[in-house]
C-alpha positions in Angstrom: 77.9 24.3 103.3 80.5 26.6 104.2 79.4 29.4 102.6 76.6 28.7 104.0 77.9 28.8 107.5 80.2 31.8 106.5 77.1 34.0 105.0 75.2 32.9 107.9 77.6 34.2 110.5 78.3 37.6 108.7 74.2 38.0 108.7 74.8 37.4 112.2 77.9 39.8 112.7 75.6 42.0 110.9 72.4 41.7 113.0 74.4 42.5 116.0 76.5 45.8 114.9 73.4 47.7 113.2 70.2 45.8 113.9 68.3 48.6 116.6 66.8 45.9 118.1 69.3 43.2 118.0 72.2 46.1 118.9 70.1 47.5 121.7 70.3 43.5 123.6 74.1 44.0 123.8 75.6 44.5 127.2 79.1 45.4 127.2 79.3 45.7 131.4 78.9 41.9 130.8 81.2 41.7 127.5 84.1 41.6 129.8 86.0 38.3 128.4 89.7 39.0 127.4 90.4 37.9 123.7 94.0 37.7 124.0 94.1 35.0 126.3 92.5 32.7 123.7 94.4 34.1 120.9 97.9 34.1 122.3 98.2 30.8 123.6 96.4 29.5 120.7 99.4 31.6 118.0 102.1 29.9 120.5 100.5 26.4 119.9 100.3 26.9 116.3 104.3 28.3 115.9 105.2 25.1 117.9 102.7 22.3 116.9 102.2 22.3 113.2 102.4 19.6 109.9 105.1 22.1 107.9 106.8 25.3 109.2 105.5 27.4 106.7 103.6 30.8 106.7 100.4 29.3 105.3 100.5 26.3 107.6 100.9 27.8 111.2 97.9 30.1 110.4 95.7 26.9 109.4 96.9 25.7 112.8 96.6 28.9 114.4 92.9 29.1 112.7 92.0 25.4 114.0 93.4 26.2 117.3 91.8 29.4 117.7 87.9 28.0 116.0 88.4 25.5 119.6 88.3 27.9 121.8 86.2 30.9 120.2 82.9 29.8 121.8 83.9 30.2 125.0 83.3 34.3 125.4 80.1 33.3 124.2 79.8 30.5 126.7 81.3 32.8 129.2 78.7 35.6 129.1 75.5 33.2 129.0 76.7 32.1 132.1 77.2 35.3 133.3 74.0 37.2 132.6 71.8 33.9 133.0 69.6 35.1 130.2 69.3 33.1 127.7 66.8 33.2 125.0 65.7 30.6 122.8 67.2 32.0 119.4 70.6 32.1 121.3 70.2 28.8 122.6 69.2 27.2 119.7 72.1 29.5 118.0 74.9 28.0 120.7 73.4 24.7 120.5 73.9 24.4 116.5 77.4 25.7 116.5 77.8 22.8 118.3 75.6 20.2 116.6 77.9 21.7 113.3 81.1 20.9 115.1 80.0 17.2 116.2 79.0 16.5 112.8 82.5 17.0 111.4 83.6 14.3 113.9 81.1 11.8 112.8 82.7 12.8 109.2 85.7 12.3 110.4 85.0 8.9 112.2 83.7 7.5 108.7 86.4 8.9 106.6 89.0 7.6 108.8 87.8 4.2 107.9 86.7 4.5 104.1 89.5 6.1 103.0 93.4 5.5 103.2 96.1 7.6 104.8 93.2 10.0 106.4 95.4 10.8 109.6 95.0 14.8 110.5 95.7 14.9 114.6 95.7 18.6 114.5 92.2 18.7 112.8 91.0 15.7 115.4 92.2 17.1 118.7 91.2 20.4 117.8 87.4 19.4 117.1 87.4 17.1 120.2 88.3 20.1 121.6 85.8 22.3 121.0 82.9 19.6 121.0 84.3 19.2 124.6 83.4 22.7 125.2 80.1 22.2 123.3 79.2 19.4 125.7 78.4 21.0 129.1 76.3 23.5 127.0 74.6 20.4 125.4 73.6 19.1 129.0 71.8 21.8 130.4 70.1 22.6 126.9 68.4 19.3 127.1 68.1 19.4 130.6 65.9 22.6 130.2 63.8 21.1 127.1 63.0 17.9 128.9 61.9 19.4 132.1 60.2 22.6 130.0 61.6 25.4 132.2 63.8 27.9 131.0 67.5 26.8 129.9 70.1 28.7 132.8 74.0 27.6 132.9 75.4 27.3 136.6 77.2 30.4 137.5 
């Protein structure tokens, strides 16, 4: 499954840079979300909150930290631009399904299997289901009322 999801997001990657009609959708007056104030914070987090103070081990932190947060210049510009269509809906709305389906895992494997404590891991996925969630609302909101999914500016 991950290399699934990793082929699946560097088609995507892909799609966007060189794809005319996928590149030609891009709008970069709207692409206006800093990076460096997820990435920063979430570095910090990861040199102070960690399982072992090793190289290897803050950058799995730093990588959890940062995978919580990354959706939301995504989240940011749909809101923005108000224009969503259903392959990016449906796109957002898996990401999320993805990430809520680890928690289940984790729910099950936390009681089938000794010892399985990781509170990095947990707080990090809550996180970023969290984030997931007020996407979730209006998606289904839109489907059951069959108009056209919009986020509140």
């Amino acid at each position: 499954m991950k290399l699934i999801f990793l082929g699946s997001s560097i088609s995507i990657v892909w799609y966007m840079r060189h794809h005319k009609v996928v590149r030609r959708s891009y709008d970069k007056d709207q692409d206006t979300f800093r990076h460096y104030l997820l990435m920063l914070p979430c570095l910090l987090l990861a040199l102070l909150i960690n399982e072992k103070f090793t190289f290897l081990e803050v950058m799995w932190a730093f990588s959890l930290y940062l995978e919580a947060v990354a959706i939301l210049p995504q989240l940011v510009l749909l809101q923005r631009t108000r224009n969503i269509d259903n392959l990016t809906g449906q796109y957002v709305l898996l990401l999320g399904a993805y990430r809520a389906l680890y928690v289940l895992n984790w729910i099950y494997r936390y009681f089938t299997e000794e010892n399985y404590v990781h509170w990095i891991t947990w707080v990090s996925g809550i996180v970023q289901t969290l984030l997931y969630a007020d996407f979730f609302y209006y998606y289904f909101q839109s489907w059951k009322n069959n108009v056209k999914l919009q986020l509140p500016a």
